[in-house]
C-alpha positions in Angstrom: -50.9 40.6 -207.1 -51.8 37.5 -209.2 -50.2 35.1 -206.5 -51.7 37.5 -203.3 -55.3 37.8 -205.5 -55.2 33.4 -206.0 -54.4 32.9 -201.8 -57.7 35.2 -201.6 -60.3 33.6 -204.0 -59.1 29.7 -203.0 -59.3 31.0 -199.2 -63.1 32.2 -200.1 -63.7 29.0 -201.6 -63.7 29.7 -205.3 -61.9 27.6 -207.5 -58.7 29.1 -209.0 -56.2 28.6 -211.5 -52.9 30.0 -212.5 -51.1 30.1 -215.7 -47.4 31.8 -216.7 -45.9 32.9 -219.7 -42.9 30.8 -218.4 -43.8 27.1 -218.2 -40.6 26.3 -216.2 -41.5 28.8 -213.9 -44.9 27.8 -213.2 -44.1 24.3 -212.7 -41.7 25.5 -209.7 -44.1 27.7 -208.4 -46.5 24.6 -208.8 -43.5 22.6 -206.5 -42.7 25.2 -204.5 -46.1 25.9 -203.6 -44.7 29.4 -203.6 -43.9 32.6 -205.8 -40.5 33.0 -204.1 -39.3 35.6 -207.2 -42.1 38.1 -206.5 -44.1 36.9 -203.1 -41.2 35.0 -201.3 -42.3 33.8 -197.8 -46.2 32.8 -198.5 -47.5 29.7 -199.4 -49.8 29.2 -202.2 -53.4 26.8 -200.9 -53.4 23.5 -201.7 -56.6 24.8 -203.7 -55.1 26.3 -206.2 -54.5 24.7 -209.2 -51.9 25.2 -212.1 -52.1 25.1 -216.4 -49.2 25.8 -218.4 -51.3 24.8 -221.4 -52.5 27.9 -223.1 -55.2 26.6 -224.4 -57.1 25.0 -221.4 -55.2 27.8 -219.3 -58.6 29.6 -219.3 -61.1 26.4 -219.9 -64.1 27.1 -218.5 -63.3 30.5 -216.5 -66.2 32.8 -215.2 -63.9 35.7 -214.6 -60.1 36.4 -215.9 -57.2 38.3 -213.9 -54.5 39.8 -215.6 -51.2 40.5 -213.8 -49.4 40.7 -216.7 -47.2 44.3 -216.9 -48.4 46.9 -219.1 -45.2 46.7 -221.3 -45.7 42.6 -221.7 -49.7 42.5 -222.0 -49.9 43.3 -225.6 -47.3 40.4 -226.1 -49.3 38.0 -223.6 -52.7 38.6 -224.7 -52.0 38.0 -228.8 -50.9 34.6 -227.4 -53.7 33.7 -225.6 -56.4 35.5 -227.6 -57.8 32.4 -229.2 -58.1 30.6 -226.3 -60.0 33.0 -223.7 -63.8 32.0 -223.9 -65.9 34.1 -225.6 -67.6 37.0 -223.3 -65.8 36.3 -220.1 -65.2 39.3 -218.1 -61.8 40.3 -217.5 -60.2 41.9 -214.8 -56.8 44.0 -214.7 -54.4 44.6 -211.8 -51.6 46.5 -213.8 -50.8 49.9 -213.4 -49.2 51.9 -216.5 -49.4 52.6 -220.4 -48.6 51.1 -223.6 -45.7 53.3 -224.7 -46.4 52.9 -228.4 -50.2 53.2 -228.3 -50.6 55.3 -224.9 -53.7 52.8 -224.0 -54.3 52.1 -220.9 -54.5 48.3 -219.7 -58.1 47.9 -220.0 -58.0 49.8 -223.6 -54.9 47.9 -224.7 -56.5 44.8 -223.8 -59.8 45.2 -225.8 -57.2 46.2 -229.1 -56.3 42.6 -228.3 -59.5 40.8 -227.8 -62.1 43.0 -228.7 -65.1 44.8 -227.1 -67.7 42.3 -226.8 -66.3 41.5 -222.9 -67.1 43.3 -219.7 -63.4 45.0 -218.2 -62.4 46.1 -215.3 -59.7 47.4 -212.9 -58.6 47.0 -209.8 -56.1 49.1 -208.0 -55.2 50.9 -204.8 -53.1 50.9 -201.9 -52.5 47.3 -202.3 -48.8 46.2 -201.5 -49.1 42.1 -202.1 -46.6 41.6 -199.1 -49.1 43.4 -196.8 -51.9 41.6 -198.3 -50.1 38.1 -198.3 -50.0 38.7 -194.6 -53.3 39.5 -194.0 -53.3 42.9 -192.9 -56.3 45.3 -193.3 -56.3 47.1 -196.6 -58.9 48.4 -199.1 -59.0 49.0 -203.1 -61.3 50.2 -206.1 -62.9 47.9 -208.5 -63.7 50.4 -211.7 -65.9 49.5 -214.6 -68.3 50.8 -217.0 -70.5 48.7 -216.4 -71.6 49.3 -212.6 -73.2 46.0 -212.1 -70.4 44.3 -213.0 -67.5 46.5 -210.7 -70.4 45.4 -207.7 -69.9 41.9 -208.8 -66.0 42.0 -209.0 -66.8 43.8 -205.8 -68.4 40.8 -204.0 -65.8 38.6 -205.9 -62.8 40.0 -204.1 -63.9 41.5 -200.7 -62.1 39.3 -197.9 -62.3 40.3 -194.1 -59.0 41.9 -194.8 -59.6 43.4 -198.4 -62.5 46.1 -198.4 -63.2 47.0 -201.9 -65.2 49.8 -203.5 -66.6 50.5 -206.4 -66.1 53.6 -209.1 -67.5 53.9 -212.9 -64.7 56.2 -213.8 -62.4 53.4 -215.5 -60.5 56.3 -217.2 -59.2 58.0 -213.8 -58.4 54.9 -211.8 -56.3 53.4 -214.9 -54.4 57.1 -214.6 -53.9 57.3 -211.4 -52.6 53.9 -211.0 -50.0 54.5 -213.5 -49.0 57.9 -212.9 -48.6 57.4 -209.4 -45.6 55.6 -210.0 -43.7 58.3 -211.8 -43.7 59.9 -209.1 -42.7 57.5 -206.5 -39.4 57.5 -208.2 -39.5 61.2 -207.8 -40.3 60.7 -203.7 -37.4 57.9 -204.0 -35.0 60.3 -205.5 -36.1 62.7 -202.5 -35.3 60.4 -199.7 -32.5 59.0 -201.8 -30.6 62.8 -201.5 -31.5 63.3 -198.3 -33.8 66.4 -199.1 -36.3 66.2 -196.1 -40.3 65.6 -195.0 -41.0 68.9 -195.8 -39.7 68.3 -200.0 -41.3 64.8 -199.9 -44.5 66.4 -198.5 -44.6 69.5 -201.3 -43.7 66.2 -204.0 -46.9 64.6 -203.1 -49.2 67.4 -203.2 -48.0 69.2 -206.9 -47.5 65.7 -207.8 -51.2 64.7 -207.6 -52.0 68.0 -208.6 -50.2 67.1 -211.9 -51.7 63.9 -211.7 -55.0 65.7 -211.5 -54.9 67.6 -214.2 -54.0 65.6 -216.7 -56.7 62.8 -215.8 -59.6 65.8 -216.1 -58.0 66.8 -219.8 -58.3 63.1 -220.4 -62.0 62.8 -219.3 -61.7 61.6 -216.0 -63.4 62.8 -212.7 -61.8 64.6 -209.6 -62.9 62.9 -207.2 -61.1 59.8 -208.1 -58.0 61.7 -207.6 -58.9 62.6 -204.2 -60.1 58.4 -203.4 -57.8 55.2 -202.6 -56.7 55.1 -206.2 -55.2 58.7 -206.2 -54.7 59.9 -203.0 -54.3 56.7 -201.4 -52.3 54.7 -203.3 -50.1 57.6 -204.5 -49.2 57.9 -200.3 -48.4 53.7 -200.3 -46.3 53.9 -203.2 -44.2 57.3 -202.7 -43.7 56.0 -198.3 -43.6 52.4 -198.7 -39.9 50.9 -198.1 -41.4 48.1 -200.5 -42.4 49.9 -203.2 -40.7 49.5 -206.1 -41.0 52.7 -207.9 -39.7 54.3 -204.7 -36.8 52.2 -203.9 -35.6 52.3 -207.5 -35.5 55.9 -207.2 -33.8 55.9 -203.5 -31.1 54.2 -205.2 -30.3 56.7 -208.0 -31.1 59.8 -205.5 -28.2 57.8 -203.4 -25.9 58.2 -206.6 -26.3 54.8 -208.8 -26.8 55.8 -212.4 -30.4 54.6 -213.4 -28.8 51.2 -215.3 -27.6 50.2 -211.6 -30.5 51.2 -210.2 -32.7 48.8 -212.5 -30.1 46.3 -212.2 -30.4 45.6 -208.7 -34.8 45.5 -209.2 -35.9 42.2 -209.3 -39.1 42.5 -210.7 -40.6 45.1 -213.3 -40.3 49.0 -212.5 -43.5 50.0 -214.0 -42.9 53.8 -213.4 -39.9 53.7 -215.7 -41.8 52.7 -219.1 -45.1 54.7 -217.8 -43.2 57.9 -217.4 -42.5 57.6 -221.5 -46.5 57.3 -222.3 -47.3 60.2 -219.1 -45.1 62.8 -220.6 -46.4 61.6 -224.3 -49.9 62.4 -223.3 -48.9 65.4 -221.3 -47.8 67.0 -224.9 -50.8 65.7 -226.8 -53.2 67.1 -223.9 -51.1 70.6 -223.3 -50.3 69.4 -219.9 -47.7 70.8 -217.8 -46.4 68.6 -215.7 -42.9 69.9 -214.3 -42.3 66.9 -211.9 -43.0 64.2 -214.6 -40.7 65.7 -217.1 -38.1 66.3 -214.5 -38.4 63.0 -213.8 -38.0 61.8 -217.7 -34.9 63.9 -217.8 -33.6 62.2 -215.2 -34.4 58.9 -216.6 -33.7 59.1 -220.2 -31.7 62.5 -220.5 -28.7 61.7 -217.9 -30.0 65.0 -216.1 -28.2 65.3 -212.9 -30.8 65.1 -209.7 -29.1 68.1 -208.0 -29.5 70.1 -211.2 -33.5 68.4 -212.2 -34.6 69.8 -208.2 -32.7 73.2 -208.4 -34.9 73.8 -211.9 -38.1 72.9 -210.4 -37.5 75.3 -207.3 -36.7 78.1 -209.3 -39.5 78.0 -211.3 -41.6 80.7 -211.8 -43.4 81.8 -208.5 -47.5 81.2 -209.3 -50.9 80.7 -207.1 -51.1 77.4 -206.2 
């Protein structure tokens, strides 16, 4: 997302630079002129400019994007703390939870730097190879602060990225990052073979799991039934290019879930996220049978035959 979000802001003209925890890396993307680990195939505008420097990394910004994972922005962010000008709003693209803390990006992010800044998130059906090429998509931009998710808003809009607005921070951050638990579930579905019809039912007491949680934890229900639950809970648990999914194709297939992150290239964000989801999900009184059959699976050496024969025999209930 931080490589697809630079080709849109240089293509609209605004000046943009990119920095990288890893300076060797930067400097190839910087030759390369393309992000051939985790955007292979797209090249990066002539625009667009590169810092390894952290400390004029962020000289003279107007507005901050943070692509960093949820699991490495604590980490990031302690590094760069001192050099981020004061006040500059700030932006976040990641989807999950801190497992230690349970904050969400935007939360973990003002631990780090403080309150004094505007934050925001962006998320939603946004697969960055889909983007790269051009092809029609939409998004949410959610803030506190209206005024500034409607200038985010104008910020990022392209003719191919439609973007909304929402002032519930707190149930886009959730659904962005709970989503992905249960892509691996929707993985592990088309990974055995089970059918439309299981993948289908997944979906639907997924994001009614989804749901409830978020309203315990202040959210709204609406944005459970927008592009940042609904919509980017379909992209993630259909997409052949999700990540979430695919790792979880490969363990319904019969890989044990070390294999299965093995052959990932790039960060599984579900696997760390379902940790904080079923944390919260005990502190809130939750019940949230597809999360925690998803855990086991993960992190108990459950068997997937024996985690879906459990959550079909539950206990029959009104929907």
């Amino acid at each position: 997302m931080g490589s697809v979000l630079s080709i849109l802001l240089c293509e609209k003209g605004i000046a943009t630079r990119m920095w990288g925890y890893d300076v060797e890396q930067l400097a190839q993307i910087e030759q390369w002129r393309e992000n051939r680990k985790f955007l292979a195939g797209y090249r990066l505008p002539e625009a667009l400019t590169f810092e390894s420097r952290d400390d004029r990394a962020m000289a003279g910004a107007e507005l901050v994007i943070s692509a960093v994972p949820c699991q490495y922005m604590r980490r990031v962010w302690n590094r760069l703390a001192r050099h981020i000008p004061d006040h500059v709003p700030l932006v976040s693209v990641a989807a999950g939870s801190e497992n230690d803390t349970l904050l969400r990006p935007t939360q973990l992010i003002a631990d780090v730097l403080g309150e004094e800044r505007p934050l925001a998130a962006l998320s939603g059906p946004t697969i960055a190879d889909e983007l790269a090429r051009r092809l029609p998509a939409t998004a949410c931009v959610a803030a506190d602060d209206e005024a500034f998710a409607r200038k985010v808003q104008y910020t990022v809009t392209c003719p191919w990225l439609r973007v909304y607005t929402n002032t519930d921070l707190v149930g886009v951050e959730l659904a962005g990052a709970m989503k992905n638990v249960i892509a691996i579930a929707a993985g592990i579905i088309d990974g055995v073979g089970a059918g439309d019809n299981a993948k289908a039912a997944l979906l639907a007491r997924g994001l009614a799991e989804i749901t409830r949680l978020g309203l315990s934890m202040g959210a709204r229900e609406p944005t459970f039934a927008g592009l940042t639950g609904l919509g980017d809970l379909v992209t993630t648990c259909i997409s052949p290019k999700g990540r979430n999914r695919s790792l979880g194709e490969r363990i319904g297939r019969g890989r044990t879930v070390a294999e299965a992150l093995q052959a990932t290239a790039s960060v599984v964000e579900g696997v760390s996220t379902c940790k904080s989801v079923v944390a919260l999900a005990a502190r809130h009184r939750v019940e949230m049978p597809i999360t925690h059959a998803v855990y086991e699976v993960l992190f108990e050496g459950k068997p997937v035959p024996s985690a879906i024969e459990d959550l079909m025999s539950r206990r029959p209930k009104p929907e």
